[in-house]
N, C-alpha and C positions, 0 to 999 in steps of 0.2 A: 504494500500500500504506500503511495507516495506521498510523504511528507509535505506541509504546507509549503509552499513554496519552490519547493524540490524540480529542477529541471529534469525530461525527460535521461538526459547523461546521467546524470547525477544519478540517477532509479540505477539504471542498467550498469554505471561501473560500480557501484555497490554489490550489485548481485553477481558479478561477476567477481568479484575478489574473492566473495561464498565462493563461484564454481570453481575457482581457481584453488582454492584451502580445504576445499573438503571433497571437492569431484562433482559430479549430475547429484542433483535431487534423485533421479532414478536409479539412483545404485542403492537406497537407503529406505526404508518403509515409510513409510506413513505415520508422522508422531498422534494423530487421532486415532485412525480406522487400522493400523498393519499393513491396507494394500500399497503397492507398490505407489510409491513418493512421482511426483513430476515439476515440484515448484519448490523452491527455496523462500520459504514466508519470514517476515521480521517478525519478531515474535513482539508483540503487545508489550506497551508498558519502556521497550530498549526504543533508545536514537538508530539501533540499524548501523552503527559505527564499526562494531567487531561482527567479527565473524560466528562467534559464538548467540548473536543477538538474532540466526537464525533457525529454523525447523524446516526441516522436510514433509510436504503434506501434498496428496495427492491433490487430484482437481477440486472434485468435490468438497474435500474440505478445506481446502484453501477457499471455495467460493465463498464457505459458510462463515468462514475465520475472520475473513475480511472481506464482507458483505458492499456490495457496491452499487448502492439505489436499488431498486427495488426488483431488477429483474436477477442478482443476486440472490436473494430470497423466494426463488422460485416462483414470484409473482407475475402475471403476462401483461405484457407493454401495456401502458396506459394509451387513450388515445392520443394526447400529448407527445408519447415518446414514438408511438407510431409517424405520428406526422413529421417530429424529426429526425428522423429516419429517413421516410421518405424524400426530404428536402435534401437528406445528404446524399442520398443516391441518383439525384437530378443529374444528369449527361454523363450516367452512364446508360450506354443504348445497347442495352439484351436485344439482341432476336428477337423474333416472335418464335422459329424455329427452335432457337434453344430456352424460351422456355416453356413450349410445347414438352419437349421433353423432358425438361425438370418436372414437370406435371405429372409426366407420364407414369414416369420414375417413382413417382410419389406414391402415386393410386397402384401402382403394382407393387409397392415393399408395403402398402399400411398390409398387416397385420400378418408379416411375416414373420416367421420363425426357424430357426436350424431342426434339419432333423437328428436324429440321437446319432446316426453316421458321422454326418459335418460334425454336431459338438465333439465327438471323441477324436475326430482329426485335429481340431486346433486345440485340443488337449495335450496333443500327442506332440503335435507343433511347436508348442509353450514349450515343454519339457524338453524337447530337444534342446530349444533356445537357451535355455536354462542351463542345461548342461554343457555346452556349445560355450557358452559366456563363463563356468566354472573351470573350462578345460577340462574338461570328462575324456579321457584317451581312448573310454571304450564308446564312441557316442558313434552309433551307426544309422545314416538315413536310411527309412522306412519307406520301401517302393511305395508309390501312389498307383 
């Protein structure tokens, strides 16, 4: 979360001094939830000056952590934010074409799901990667 005042530099080499001292967020759990980390959060309360004035927390709870207006909180635009929204997206010029197909797109994934096949493949997948990433010497790819 960025400090009153805080230039956007100023956000990013801070957290990069984090990525530089301690590695990826994603090598490290999730200091709420256990899942796997993807943000480098200032923890509450610190200036964000050390390095230790960090946590590792996945998306989800980093959205929760440091909650920003109200679509943060899981709450759906207002129409206010709709509309500026809209005004920020002014010349950019979609297709019609493409977003024909983003529609399409849409209306064929609502209410999709994996079957138990698919899930045990990117199970199988993960675990590779997992292993892969620990240097496992016995880690053999699984014909498809």
């Amino acid at each position: 979360m960025r400090k009153n005042g805080e230039t956007d530099a100023d956000y990013v080499r801070r957290h990069n001094i984090v990525k530089r001292a301690k590695g990826r967020a994603a090598d490290y759990p999730c200091e709420h939830c256990g899942g796997t980390a993807l943000d480098w959060a200032t923890i509450h309360g610190t200036d964000g000056l050390a390095v230790d004035d960090y946590m590792p927390l996945c998306r989800p709870c980093h959205r929760q952590y440091d909650p920003v207006g109200d679509r943060a909180l899981g709450r759906p635009h207002t129409e206010e934010s709709k509309r500026k929204i809209g005004q920020a997206n002014l010349g950019h010029n979609v297709p019609q074409s493409t977003r024909d197909a983003v529609a399409a797109s849409n209306q064929r994934r609502a209410g999709f799901r994996h079957t138990p096949e698919a899930k045990a493949r990117m199970r199988a997948g993960a675990l590779l990667r997992e292993a892969r990433k620990r240097g496992d010497a016995n880690v053999v790819d699984v014909p498809r």
